[in-house]
Each structure stands twice: as structure tokens, then as C-alpha cells.
N, C-alpha and C positions, 0 to 999 in steps of 0.2 A: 881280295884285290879286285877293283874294279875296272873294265876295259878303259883302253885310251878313247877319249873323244866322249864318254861317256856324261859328262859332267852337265854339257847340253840338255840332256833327257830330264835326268835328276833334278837339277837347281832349282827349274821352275816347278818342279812337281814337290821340290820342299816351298818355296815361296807359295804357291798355291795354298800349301796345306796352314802353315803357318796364319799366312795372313787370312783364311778363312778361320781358323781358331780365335784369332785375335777378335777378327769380324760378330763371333760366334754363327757362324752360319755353317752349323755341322753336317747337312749333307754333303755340301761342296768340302768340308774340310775331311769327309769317310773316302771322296773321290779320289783327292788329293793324296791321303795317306795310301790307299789302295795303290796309285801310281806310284807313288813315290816304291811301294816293297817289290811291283812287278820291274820297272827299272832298274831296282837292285839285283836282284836275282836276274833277269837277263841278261845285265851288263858285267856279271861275274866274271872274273877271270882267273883261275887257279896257275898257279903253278905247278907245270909239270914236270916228271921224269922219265926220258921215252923207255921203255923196256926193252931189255936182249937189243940183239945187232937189227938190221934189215930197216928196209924203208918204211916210215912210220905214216899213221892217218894224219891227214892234214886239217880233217875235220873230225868232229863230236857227232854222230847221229847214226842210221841203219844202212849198211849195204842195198843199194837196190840194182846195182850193175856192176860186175866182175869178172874181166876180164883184161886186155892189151891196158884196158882204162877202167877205173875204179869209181864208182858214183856214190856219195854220201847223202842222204837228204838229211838235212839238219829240222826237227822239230823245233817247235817253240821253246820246250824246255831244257833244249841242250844249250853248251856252252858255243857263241856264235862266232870264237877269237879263232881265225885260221893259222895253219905254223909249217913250218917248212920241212917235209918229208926225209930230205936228203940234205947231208953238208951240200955248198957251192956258191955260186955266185948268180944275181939276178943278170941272166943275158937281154930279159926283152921284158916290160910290163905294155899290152896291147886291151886298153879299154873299148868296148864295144857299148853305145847307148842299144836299148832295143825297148822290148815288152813287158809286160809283169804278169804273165801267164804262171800258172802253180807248177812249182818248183820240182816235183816230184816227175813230171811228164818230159819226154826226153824232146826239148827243141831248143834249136839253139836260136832261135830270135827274144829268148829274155835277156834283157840287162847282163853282162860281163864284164870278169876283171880276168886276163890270163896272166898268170906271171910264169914266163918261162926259167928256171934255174939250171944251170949248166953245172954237170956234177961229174964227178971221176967215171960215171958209169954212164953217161950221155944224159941229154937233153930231157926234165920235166917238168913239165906242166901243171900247173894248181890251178883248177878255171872256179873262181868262185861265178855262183850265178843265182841273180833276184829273182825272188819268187812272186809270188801274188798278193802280200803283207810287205817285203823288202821294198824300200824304196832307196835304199844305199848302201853302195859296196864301198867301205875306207880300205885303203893300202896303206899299210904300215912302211914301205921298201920302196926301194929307185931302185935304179938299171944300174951296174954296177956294185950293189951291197954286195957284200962276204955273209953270208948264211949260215949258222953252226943248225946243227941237224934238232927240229924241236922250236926253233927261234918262231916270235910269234910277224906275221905276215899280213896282219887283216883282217877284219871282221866284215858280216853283213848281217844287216838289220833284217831285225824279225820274221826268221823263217827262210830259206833256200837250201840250195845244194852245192856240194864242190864236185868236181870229177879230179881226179890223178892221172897222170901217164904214167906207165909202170915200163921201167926198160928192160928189154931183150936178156939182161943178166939175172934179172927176177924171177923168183917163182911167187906167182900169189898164192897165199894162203889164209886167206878169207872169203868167205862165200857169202849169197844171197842171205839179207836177213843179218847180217853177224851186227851185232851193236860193237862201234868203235869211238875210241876219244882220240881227241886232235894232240900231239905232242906226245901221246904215250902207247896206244897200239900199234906192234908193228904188223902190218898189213902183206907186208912179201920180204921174203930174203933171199940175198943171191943164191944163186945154183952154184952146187959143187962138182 
């Protein structure tokens, strides 16, 4: 399955390829086809199934900050579809224009999307944020959606990071380093 909005990237990197076939003008048509696979593969989107109970990754990529907040940097070659950690409902989506500084460094003047979800167990946060290759965060959700735990949220183009709020009833259990997927690792589970 291919992400939504994706069809943009693709179309003209098959018309490219195509009409340089036709043309026969085969370097442009190795170009063309080369985009056309990187496109597909980027713009993948699996279906998933979250595992066990607790609040699951919102994003695909490596733990680099874990703690009260949870920091993912998404590689190139992860999946770039964000999803909604916890059932709830969208209380607040707050977009920020800003920079495109590398996505791995902790500041908050890149590019943001936060979408705040209100959940049986309090208020969190999904902040996706543009990195130094992203030039766009799409929102899947308005202020108001109903959320099932897993549901997909968003994507951002080529390369970034998400952060989580993780609430008071969590325990995390993930650490520095841990590789996670978006809608299927769970990341923290309530305390007993």
C-alpha cells in the first residue's frame, strides 16, 4: 500500500520514464525509472498491528531521547506514515512554519506539526518535525477526529523525527538506540 498524497511524486516520475522510453532517450529514462522505485519504496505504507497493551511508537526509526518525551529520528529508509500512540480524540492540531536544520539535533525552530490527542490517561502529544531533506509535514486529522490506537496521522517527507509525550501513568520501556515501528511497537505501559 502506498501512502496517501503520494501519487504526486510517483505520476510524474512514471510519465518521465515512460515518455523518455518512448523518446528513446535512455539515460533520462534510467533516471526516471530509478525515481520512480525510490518513490515507491519511500511512499510505502504497511499495514499494521500494534502489539500487547501500552502506548505504541508513533513513528518507524531509532530512539535518540527517552524519557517524560520520547524522540524518534526517522531515516530515509523507514516507513515516514505517523499513527496515533493512544485511542482519543484530536484536542488541538498547532502548526509551526520554522527552519530545516537536521532533524536528529534537538531544536525546536524546525518546521512542526503537534497534534495534541486527549486520551483516558491525559493529554499527548505527536510533534512531528522537518528535517534538512523534509520540506513537508501532511496531517492526515482535524481537531475533533475520534482516534482508535494504531490509526495513521500523517506523514513527513524525506527524513525527520517525531517526539511523544508520554503520561504520568507510563512506564517507559524503551531506551536509547531501541529501533521502533510506527503502529506496532509498544514503547511504555501503564504502571501497576
Amino acid at each position: 500500500m502506498l501512502a496517501k498524497g503520494s501519487t504526486g511524486w510517483i505520476v510524474p516520475s512514471l510519465i518521465l520514464t515512460m515518455g523518455a522510453m518512448l523518446l528513446r532517450l535512455y539515460p533520462l529514462m534510467t533516471v526516471g525509472a530509478v525515481l520512480v522505485i525510490f518513490f515507491a519504496i519511500f511512499f510505502r505504507d504497511p499495514d499494521r498491528i500494534p502489539e500487547g497493551k501500552g502506548l505504541i511508537s508513533p513513528a518507524d526509526g531509532v530512539v535518540t531521547h527517552a524519557g517524560s518525551k520520547v524522540t524518534i529520528f526517522m531515516r530515509l529508509r523507514d516507513v515516514h506514515v505517523n499513527r496515533a500512540p493512544l485511542p482519543g480524540i484530536v484536542k488541538q492540531i498547532k502548526y509551526l512554519k520554522g527552519m530545516h536544520r537536521p532533524a536528529f539535533l534537538d531544536t525546536n525552530q524546525n518546521e512542526q506539526n503537534r497534534i495534541t490527542i486527549g486520551t483516558k490517561h491525559g493529554d499527548v502529544s505527536v510533534i512531528q518535525i522537518a528535517g534538512i531533506l523534509a520540506r513537508r509535514i501532511a496531517c492526515y486529522v482535524k481537531e475533533g477526529d475520534e482516534l482508535e490506537r494504531g490509526q495513521r496521522i500523517g506523514m513527513i517527507l524525506f527524513g525527520s523525527r517525531v517526539d511523544v509525550t508520554i503520561p504520568s501513568e507510563f512506564k517507559l520501556i524503551v531506551k536509547l538506540g531501541d529501533r521502533v515501528k510506527a503502529g506496532e511497537s509498544v514503547i511504555a505501559r501503564l504502571k501497576t
